[in-house]
C-alpha positions as CSV (number, residue, x, y, z in Angstrom):
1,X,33.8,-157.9,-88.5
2,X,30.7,-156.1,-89.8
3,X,29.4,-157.2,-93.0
4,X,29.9,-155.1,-96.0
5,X,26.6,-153.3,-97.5
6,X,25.6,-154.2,-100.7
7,X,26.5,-151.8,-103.7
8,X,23.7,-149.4,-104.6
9,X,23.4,-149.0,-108.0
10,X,21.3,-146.1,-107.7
11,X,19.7,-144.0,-104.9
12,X,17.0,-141.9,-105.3
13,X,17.4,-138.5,-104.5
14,X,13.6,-137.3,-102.9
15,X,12.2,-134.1,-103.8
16,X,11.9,-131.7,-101.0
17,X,9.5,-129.3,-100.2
18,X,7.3,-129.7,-103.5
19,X,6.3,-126.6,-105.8
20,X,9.0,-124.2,-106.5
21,X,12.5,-125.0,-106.1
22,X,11.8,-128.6,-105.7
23,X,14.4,-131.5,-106.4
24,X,13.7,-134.2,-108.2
25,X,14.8,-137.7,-108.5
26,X,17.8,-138.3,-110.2
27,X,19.7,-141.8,-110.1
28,X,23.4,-141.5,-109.7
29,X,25.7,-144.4,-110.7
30,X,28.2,-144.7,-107.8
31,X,31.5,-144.4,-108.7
32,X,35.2,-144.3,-106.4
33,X,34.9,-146.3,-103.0
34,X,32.6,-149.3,-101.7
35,X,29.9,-148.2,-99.3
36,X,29.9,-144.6,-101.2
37,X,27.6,-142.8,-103.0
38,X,27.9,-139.4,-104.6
39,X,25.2,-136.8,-103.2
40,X,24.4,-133.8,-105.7
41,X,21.3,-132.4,-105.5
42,X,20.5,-130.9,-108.7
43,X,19.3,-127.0,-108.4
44,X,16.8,-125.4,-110.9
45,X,17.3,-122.2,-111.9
46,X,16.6,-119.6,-109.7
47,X,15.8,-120.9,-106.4
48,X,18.6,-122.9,-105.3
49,X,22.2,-122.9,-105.4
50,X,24.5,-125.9,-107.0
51,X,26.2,-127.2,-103.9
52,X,29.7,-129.5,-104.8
53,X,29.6,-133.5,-104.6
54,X,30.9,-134.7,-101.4
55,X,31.5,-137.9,-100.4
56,X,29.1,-139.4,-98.0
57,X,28.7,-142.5,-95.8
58,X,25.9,-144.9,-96.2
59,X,25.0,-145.0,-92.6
60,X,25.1,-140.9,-92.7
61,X,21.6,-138.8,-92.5
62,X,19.9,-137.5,-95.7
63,X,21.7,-134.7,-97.1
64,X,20.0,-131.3,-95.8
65,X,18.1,-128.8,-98.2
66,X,20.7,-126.5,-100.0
67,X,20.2,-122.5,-98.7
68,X,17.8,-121.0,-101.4
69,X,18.8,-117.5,-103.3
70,X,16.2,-115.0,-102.5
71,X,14.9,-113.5,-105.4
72,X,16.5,-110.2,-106.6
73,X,14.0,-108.0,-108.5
74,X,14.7,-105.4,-111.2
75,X,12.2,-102.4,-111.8
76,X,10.7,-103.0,-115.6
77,X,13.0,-99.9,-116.8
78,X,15.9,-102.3,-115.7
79,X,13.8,-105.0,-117.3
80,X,14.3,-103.5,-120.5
81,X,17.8,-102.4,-120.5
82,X,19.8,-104.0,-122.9
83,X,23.1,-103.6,-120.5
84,X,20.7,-106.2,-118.1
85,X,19.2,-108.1,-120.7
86,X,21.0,-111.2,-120.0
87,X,22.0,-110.1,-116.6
88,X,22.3,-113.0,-113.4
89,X,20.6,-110.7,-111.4
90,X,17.2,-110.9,-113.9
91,X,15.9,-114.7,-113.0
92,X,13.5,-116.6,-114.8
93,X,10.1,-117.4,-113.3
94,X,9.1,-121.1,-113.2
95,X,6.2,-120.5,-115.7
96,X,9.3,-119.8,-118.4
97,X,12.0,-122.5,-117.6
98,X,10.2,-125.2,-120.1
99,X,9.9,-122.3,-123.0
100,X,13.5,-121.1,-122.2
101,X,15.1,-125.2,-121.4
102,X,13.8,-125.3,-125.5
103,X,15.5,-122.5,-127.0
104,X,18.7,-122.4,-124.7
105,X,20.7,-123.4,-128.1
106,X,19.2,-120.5,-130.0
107,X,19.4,-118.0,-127.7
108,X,22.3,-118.5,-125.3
109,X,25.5,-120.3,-125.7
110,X,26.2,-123.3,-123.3
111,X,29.6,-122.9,-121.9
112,X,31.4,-125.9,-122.0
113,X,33.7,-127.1,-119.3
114,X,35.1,-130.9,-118.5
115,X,33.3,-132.8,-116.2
116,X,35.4,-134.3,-113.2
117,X,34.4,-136.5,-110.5
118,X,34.3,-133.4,-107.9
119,X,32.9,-131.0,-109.7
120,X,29.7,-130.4,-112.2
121,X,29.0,-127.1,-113.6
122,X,25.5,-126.2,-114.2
123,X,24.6,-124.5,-117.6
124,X,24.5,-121.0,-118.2
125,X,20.8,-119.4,-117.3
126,X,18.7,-117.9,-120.3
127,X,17.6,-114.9,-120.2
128,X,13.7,-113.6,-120.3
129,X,14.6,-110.5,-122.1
130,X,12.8,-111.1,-125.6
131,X,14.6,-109.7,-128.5
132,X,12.2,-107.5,-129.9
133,X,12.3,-105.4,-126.8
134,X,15.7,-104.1,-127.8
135,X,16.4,-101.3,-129.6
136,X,18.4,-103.5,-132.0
137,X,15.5,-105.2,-132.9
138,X,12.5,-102.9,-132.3
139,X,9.4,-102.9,-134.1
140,X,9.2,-99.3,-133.5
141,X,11.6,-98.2,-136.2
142,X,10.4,-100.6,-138.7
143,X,7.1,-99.0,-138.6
144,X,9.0,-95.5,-138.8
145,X,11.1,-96.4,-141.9
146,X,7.8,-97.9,-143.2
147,X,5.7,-94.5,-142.6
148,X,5.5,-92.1,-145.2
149,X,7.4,-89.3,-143.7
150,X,10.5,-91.3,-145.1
151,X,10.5,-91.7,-148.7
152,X,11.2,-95.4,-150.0
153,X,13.8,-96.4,-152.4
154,X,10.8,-97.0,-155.3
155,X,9.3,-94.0,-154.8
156,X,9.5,-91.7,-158.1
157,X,9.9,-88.6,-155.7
158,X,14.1,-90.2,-155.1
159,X,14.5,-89.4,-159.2
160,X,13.5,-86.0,-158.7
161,X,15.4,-82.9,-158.2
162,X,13.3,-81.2,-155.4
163,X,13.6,-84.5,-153.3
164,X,16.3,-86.7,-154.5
165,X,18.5,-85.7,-151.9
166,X,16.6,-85.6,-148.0
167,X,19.4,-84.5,-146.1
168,X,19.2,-81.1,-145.2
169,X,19.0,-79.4,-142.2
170,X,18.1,-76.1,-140.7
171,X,21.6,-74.0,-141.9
172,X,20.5,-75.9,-145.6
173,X,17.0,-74.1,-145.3
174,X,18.6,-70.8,-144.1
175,X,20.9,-70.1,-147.0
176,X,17.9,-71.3,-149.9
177,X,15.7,-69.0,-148.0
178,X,17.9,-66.3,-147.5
179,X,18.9,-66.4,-150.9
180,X,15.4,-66.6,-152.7
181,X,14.3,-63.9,-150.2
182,X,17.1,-61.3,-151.1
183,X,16.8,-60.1,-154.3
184,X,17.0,-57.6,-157.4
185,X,13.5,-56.8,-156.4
186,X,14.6,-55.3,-153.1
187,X,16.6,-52.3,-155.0
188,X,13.5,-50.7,-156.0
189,X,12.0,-50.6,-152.4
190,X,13.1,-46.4,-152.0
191,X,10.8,-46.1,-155.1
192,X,7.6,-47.6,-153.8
193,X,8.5,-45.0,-150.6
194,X,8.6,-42.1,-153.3
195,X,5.1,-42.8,-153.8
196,X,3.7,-43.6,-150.4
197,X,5.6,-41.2,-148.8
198,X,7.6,-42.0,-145.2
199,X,4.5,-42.6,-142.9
200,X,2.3,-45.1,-145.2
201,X,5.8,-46.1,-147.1
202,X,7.3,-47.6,-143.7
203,X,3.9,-48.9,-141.9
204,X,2.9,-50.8,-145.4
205,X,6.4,-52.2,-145.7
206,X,6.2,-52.9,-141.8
207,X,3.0,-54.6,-142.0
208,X,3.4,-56.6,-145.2
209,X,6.3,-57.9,-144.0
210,X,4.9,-59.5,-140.8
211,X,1.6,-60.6,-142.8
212,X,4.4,-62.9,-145.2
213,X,6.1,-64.0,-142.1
214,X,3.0,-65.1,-141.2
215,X,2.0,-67.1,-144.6
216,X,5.1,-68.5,-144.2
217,X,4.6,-70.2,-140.7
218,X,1.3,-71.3,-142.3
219,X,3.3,-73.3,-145.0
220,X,5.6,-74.9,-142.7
221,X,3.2,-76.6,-140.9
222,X,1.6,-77.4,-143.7
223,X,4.0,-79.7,-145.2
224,X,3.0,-83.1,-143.4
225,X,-0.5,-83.7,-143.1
226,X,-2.0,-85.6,-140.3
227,X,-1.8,-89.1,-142.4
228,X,2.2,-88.5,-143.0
229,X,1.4,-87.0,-146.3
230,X,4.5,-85.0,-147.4
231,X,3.6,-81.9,-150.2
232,X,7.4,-80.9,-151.1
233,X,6.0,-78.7,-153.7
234,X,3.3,-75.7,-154.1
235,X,1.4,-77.2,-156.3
236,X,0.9,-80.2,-155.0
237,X,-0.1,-78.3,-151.7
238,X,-2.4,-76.4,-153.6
239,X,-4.5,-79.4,-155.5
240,X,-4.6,-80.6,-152.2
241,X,-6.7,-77.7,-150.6
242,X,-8.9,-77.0,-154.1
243,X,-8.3,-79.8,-156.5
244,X,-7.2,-80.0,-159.9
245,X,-9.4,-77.4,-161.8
246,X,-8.5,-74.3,-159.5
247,X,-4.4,-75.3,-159.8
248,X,-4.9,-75.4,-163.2
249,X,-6.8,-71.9,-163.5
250,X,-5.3,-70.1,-160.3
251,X,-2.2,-71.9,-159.3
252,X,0.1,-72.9,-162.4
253,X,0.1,-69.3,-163.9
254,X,1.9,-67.5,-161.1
255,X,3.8,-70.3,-159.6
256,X,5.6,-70.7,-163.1
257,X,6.0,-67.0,-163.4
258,X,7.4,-66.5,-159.8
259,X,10.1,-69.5,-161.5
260,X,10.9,-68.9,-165.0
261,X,9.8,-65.1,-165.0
262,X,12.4,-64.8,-162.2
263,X,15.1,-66.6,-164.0
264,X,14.0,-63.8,-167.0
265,X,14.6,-60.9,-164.8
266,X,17.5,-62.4,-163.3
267,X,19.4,-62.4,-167.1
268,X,18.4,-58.8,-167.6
269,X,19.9,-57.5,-164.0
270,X,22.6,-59.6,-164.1
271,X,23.9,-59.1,-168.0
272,X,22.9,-55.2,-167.4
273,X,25.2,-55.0,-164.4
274,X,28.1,-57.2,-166.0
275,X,28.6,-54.2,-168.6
276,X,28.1,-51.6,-166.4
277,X,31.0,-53.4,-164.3
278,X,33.4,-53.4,-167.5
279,X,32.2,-49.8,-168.2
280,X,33.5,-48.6,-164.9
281,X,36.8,-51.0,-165.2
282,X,37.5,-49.6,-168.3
283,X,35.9,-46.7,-169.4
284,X,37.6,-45.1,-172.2
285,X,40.9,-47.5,-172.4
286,X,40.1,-50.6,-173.2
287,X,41.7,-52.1,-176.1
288,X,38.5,-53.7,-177.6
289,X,37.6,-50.7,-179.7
290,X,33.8,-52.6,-180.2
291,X,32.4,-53.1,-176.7
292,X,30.2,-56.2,-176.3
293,X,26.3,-55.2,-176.8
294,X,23.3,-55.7,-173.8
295,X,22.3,-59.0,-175.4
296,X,25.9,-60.1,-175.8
297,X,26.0,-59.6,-172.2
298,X,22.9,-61.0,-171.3
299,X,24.5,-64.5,-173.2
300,X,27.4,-64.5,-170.8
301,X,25.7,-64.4,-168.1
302,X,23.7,-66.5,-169.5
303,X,26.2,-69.3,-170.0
304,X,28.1,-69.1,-166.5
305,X,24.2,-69.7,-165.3
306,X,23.5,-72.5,-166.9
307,X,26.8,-74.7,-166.1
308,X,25.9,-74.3,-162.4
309,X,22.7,-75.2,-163.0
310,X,23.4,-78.6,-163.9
311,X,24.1,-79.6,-160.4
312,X,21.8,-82.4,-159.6
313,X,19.0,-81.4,-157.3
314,X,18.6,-79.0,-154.7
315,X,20.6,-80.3,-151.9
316,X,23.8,-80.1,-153.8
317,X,23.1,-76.0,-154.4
318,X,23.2,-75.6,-150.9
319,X,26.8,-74.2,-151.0
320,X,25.9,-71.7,-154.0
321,X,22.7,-70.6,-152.2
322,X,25.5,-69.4,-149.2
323,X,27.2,-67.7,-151.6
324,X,24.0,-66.2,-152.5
325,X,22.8,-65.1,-149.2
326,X,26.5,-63.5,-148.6
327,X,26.7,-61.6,-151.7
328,X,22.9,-60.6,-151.2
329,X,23.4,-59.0,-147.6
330,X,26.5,-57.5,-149.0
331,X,25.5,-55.4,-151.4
332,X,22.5,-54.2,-150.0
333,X,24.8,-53.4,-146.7
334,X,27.1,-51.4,-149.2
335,X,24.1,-49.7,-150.8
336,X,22.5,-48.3,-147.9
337,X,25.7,-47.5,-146.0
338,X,27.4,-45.6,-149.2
339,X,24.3,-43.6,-149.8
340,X,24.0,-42.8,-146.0
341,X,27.4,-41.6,-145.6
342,X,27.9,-39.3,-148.4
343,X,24.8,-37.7,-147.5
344,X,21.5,-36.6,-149.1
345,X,21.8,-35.6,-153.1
346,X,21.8,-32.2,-154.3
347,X,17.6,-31.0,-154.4
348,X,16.4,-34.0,-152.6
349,X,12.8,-33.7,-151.7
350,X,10.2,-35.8,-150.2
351,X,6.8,-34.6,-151.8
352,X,5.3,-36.7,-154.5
353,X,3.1,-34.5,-157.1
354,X,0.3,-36.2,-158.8
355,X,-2.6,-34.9,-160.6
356,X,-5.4,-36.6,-159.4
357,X,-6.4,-38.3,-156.4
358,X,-7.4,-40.9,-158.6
359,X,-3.8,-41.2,-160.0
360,X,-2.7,-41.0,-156.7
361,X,-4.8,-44.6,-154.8
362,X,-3.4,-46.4,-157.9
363,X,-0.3,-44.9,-157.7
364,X,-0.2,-46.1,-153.8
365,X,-1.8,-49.7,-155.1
366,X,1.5,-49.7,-157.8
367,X,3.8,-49.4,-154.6
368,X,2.1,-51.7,-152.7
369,X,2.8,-54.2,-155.5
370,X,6.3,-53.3,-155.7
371,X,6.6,-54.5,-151.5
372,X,4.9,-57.3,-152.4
373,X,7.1,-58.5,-155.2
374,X,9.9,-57.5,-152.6
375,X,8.9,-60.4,-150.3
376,X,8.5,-63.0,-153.1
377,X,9.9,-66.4,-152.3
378,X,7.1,-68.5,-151.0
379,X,7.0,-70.4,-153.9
380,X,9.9,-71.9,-152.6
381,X,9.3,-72.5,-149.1
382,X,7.5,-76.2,-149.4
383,X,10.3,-77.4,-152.3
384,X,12.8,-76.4,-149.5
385,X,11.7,-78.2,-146.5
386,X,11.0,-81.2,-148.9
387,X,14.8,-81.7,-149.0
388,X,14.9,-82.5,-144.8
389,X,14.5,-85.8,-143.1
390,X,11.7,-86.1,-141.2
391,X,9.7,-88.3,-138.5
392,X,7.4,-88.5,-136.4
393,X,9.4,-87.8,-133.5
394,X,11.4,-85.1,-135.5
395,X,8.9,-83.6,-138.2
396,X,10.6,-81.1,-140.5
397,X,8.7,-78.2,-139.7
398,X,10.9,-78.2,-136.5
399,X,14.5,-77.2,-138.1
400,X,12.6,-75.1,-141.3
401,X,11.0,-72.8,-139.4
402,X,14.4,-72.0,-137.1
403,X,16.1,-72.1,-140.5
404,X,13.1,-69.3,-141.8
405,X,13.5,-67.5,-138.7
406,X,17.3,-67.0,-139.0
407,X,17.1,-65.8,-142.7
408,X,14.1,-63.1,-142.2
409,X,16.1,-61.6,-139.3
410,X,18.7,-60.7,-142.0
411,X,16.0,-60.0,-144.4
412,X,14.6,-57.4,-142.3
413,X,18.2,-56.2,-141.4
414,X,18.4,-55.5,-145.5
415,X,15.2,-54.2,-146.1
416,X,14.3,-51.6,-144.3
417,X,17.8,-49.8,-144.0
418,X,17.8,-50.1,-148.0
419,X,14.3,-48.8,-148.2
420,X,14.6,-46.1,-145.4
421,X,18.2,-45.1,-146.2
422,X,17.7,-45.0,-149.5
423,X,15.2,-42.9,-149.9
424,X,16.3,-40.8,-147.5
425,X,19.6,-40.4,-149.5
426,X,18.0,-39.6,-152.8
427,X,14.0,-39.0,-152.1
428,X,12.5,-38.1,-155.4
429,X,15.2,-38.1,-157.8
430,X,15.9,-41.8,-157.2
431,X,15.7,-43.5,-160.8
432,X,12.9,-45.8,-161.3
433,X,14.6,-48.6,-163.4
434,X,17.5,-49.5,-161.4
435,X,16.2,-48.3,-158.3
436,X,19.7,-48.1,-155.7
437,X,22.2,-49.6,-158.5
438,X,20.9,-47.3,-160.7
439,X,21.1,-44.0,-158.2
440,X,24.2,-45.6,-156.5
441,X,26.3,-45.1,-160.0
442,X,24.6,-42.2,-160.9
443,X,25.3,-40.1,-158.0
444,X,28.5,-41.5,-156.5
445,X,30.2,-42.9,-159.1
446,X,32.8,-40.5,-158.9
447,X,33.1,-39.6,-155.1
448,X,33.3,-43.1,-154.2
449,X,35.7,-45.5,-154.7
450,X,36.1,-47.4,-157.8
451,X,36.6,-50.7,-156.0
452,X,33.5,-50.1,-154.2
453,X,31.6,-49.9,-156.8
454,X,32.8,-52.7,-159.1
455,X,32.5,-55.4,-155.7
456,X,29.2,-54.0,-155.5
457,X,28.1,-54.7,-159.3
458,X,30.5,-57.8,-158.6
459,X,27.9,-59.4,-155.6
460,X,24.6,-58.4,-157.9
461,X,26.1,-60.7,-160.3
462,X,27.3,-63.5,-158.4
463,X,23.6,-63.2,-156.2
464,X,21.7,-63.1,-159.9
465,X,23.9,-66.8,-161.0
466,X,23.4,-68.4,-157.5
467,X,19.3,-67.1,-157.5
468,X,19.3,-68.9,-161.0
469,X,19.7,-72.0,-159.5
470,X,17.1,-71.9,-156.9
471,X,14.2,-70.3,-158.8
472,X,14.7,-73.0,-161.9
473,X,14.7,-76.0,-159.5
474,X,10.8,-76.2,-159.5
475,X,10.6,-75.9,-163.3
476,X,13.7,-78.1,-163.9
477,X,11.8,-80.4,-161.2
478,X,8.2,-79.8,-163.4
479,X,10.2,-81.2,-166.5
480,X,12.1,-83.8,-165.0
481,X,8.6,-85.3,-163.6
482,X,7.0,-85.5,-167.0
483,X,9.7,-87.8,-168.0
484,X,9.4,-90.0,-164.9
485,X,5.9,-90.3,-165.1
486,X,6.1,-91.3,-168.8
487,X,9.2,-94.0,-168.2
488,X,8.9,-95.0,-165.0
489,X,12.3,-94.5,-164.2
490,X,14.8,-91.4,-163.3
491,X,15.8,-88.7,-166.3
492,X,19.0,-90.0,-167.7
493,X,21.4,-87.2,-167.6
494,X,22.0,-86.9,-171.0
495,X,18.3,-85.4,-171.2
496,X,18.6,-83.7,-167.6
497,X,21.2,-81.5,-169.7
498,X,19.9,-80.9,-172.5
499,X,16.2,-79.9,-170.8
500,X,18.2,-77.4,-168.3
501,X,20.3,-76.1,-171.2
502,X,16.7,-75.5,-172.9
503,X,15.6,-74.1,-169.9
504,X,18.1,-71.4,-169.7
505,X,18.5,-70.3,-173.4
506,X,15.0,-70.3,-173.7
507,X,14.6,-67.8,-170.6
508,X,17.8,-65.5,-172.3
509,X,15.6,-65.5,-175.4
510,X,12.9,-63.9,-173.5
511,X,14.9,-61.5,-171.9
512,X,16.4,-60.2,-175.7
513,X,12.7,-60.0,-176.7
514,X,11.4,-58.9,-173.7
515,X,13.9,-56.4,-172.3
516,X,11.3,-53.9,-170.4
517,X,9.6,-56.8,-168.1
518,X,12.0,-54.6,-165.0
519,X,9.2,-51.9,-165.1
520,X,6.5,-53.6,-164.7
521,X,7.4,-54.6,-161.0
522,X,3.8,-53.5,-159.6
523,X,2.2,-55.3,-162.1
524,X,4.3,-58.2,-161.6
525,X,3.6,-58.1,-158.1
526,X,0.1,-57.9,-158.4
527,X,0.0,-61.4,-159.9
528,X,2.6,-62.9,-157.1
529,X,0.6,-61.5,-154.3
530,X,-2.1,-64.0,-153.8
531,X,0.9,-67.0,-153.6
532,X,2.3,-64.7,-151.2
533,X,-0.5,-63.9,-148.9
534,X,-3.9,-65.1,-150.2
535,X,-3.2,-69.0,-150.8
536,X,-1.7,-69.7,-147.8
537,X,-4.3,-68.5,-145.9
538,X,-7.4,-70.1,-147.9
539,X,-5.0,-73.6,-147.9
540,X,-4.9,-73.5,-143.7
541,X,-8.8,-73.4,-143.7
542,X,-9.6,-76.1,-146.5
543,X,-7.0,-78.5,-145.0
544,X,-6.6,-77.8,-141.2
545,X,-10.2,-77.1,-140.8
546,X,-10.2,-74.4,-137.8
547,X,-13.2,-74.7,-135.2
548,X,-15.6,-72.2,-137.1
549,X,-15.7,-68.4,-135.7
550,X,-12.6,-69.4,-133.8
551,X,-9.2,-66.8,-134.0
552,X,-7.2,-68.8,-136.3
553,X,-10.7,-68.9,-138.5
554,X,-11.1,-65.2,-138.4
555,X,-7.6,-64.6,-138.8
556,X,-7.2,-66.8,-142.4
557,X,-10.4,-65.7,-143.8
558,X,-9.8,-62.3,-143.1
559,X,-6.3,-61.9,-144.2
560,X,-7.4,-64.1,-147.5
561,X,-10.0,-62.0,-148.8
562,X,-8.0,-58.8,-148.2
563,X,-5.2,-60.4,-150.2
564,X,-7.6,-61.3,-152.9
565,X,-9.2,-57.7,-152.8
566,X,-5.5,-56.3,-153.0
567,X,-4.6,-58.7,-155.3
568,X,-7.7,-57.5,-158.2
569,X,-6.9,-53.3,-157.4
570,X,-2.8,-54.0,-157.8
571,X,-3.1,-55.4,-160.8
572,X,-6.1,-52.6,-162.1
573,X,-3.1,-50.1,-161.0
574,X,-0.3,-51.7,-162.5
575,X,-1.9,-51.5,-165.9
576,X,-3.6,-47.9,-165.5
577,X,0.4,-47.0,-164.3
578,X,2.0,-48.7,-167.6
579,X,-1.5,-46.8,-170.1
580,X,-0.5,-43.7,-168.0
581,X,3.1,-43.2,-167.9
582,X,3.8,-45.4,-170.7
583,X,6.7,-47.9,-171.2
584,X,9.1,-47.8,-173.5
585,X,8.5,-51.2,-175.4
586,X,11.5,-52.3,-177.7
587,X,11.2,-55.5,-178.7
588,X,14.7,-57.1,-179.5
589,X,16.1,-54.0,-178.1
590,X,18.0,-54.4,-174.9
């Protein structure tokens, strides 16, 4: 009988083939039968597979080398992919399995299983994915959030009306535009055509609207500067390009006209055409035997203006400037279609009679200003894109300028068939306060229908209220900033109240004292023109810096210096019109 082995307490288990995917040594305590000994060779990760304990005899050869698991590789897009991130098939290099065998509690959890005497399961494999290659964690988008195309929570410019609210969008920037662009101002267009005549009336209309369409793509890519640098207002835009000094001399005048002088004319259209829309309602039989006075309309008006204007910032009148921009094409559509269709007024004629040419080149530089007022609204341009989000993947020029794009197509679909059509219609005897409204009453008021006419009076109302709001935002926003800066801390609405309630009654008084500031459009228009077409262009070249005698350098300082020089002989005309023809000045006296 064979003598039985002694009991090996431990067998070493040799390494084979050195380097990678070696084995090493690891004593195993021999457990179940004499003479047996438990064989598990021990794989790393990544080379070789676990292979289950088998019983072996002592007298048996070594136990062969377990088949190695080729390699399976994964292009670096793969790499990346946080669907493979802690995918088997992604296998860690040798260089790693210290790093990872030191971090496998932080990183990936060990699945736990109960160990037998025939089976021993590995633990799970790490993966090499680091964290901060996944979205989830990216540094990418902390460096976006930390940029200054995204405002941060302690930045006074979140208490402000213009950009408390950044979440507009291209249909947002459609309807202010829209809105701002449509205006009273446009019902006087047929009368700057009674003065040019229909060649020089429609090629000056023609090209001063492309030259604004131009200034306007200028200020929408001027918005972000190169460093991330947001200008949400004019101002600001314009202390940029010249400094302090010239805003304070050439910039603030106009700017705060093209705001509050707006709101002014706004209460005088819009309280004039609330009792011409009782007039026609009633007429002679109404009950109130007293009828309410101009300046007791103009306070009606100016009442329903100023509750909507207490609506927080510019974002949140994004529904009223719709309403705007709907009432606005409406009742330039009904104009020009009503006047159309009934035909040309009894002694129309086309000829404009002056007495001197000298009368008639300022005459021509008065009508010139009246287009230009027509087209006012880029005051507004930079305060409106300030209320988008924007990146630097996504800048907000991108959804303004389709937003721009969409509201000047219907600008140009109001326009011209008002100014065309309506001169057309009534030529020389169209009145020159009131312009369309004025003839539209006058001439029709009793082959029309009575409905049409009071919806039409209706939408100049509703379009004057909802234009309230959008032209007082940069001087509620003017005010609202003094009291930031001051405090250090948002307006308390208490005082955001009472400044906008100031706001409006102030502008109401203005329009009682005031009441012939309507006819002085050219005038008016001469001051506008350089924020118009002058300052945009001078900005692009002081900023942007175009290669010297390049197009984009010819083109701005050309363009700049002719809206300077128009700018000087508009407002020359506008005052030899008003020594000339004389306005009726009744202070007090709506």
């Amino acid at each position: 009988m064979a003598p039985t082995p002694p009991a090996v307490s431990s067998l070493p288990i040799t390494s084979r083939g050195g380097g990678r995917g070696e084995i090493n040594s690891v004593p195993i305590t021999p457990k179940g039968a004499k003479g047996e000994i438990y064989s598990a060779p021990i794989t790393p990760r990544g080379d070789l597979m676990s292979l289950p304990i088998t019983p072996r005899s002592s007298a048996m050869a070594p136990t062969p080398p377990a088949m190695k698991t080729p390699p399976v590789t994964a292009p670096p897009s793969q790499f990346q992919s946080p669907s493979l991130s802690r995918s088997p098939l992604l296998l860690e290099s040798p260089i790693h399995q210290a790093a990872s065998a030191k971090s496998t509690k932080n990183h990936t959890p060990t699945v736990k299983t109960p160990r037998s005497r025939s089976s021993l399961t590995p633990r799970s494999r790490l993966s090499l994915t680091p964290s901060f290659i996944t979205p989830l964690g990216s540094p990418v988008r902390k460096i976006i959030r930390m940029t200054k195309l995204e405002p941060q929570r302690e930045d006074p410019d979140n208490w402000l009306p213009i950009t408390e609210s950044r979440n507009g969008n291209a249909y947002y920037a459609a309807f202010h535009t829209l809105c701002s662009g449509i205006g009273i101002q446009a019902m006087i267009l047929p009368v700057a055509l009674t003065i040019l005549g229909w060649n020089w009336g429609i090629i000056s209309l023609t090209a001063i609207f492309f030259w604004q369409l131009y200034t306007l793509w200028l200020l929408v890519h001027l918005h972000e500067s190169a460093d991330g640098t947001r200008y949400s207002r004019y101002l600001d835009l314009f202390t940029a390009a010249f400094g302090e000094k010239a805003t304070k001399y050439l910039g603030t005048a106009p700017i705060m006209y093209l705001s509050a002088g707006t709101c002014v004319a706004l209460i005088i259209i819009g309280g004039s055409t609330m009792k011409l829309i009782h007039e026609t309602i009633c007429g002679g039989t109404c009950s109130n035997p007293k009828p309410l006075t101009s300046a007791e309309w103009y306070l009606v008006f100016t009442c329903i203006a100023v509750v909507f204007s207490q609506l927080p910032n510019l974002n949140s009148i994004a529904g009223v400037s719709l309403v705007g921009a709907v009432t606005a094409v409406g009742y330039c559509t009904i104009m020009w279609v009503v006047s159309i269709v009934k035909g040309r007024a009894p002694g129309v004629t086309y000829v404009h009679l002056t007495d001197s040419d000298f009368a008639s080149v300022f005459g021509a530089l008065n009508a010139v200003g009246i287009i230009v007022f027509a087209f006012r609204g880029h005051n507004l341009l930079l305060e409106i894109q300030g209320t988008m989000p924007s990146s630097e993947k996504y800048p907000s020029k991108v959804p303004m300028w389709r937003g721009v794009k969409l509201a000047y197509l219907m600008v140009a679909a109001c326009l011209f068939p008002l100014a065309i059509g309506g001169y057309w219609a009534y030529g020389q005897l169209i009145p020159k306060n009131g312009g369309m409204l004025s003839a539209l009453f006058a001439f029709h008021s009793k082959d029309t229908s009575k409905a049409i006419l009071v919806i039409t009076g209706l939408f100049i109302v509703i379009n004057a209220v909802c234009s309230f709001q959008i032209y007082g935002m940069p001087t509620f926003d003017d005010m609202e900033q003094k009291y930031t800066k001051k405090f250090n801390k948002a307006c308390p609405w208490k005082i955001r109240v009472f400044s906008r309630l100031f706001f409006g009654f102030l502008n109401f008084f203005i329009a009682v004292a005031l009441p012939f500031l309507g006819s002085l459009a050219g005038l008016i228009g001469g001051l506008a023109l350089p924020v118009t077409l002058a300052y945009p262009c001078f900005m692009w070249i002081s900023i942007k810096k175009p290669k010297r005698r390049s197009a984009m350098w010819y083109t701005n300082w050309g363009l700049g210096l002719l809206g300077i020089a128009l700018t000087c002989l508009i407002i020359a005309a506008g005052l030899y019109s008003v020594i000339e023809t004389g306005v009726k000045v009744k202070f007090f006296k709506p």
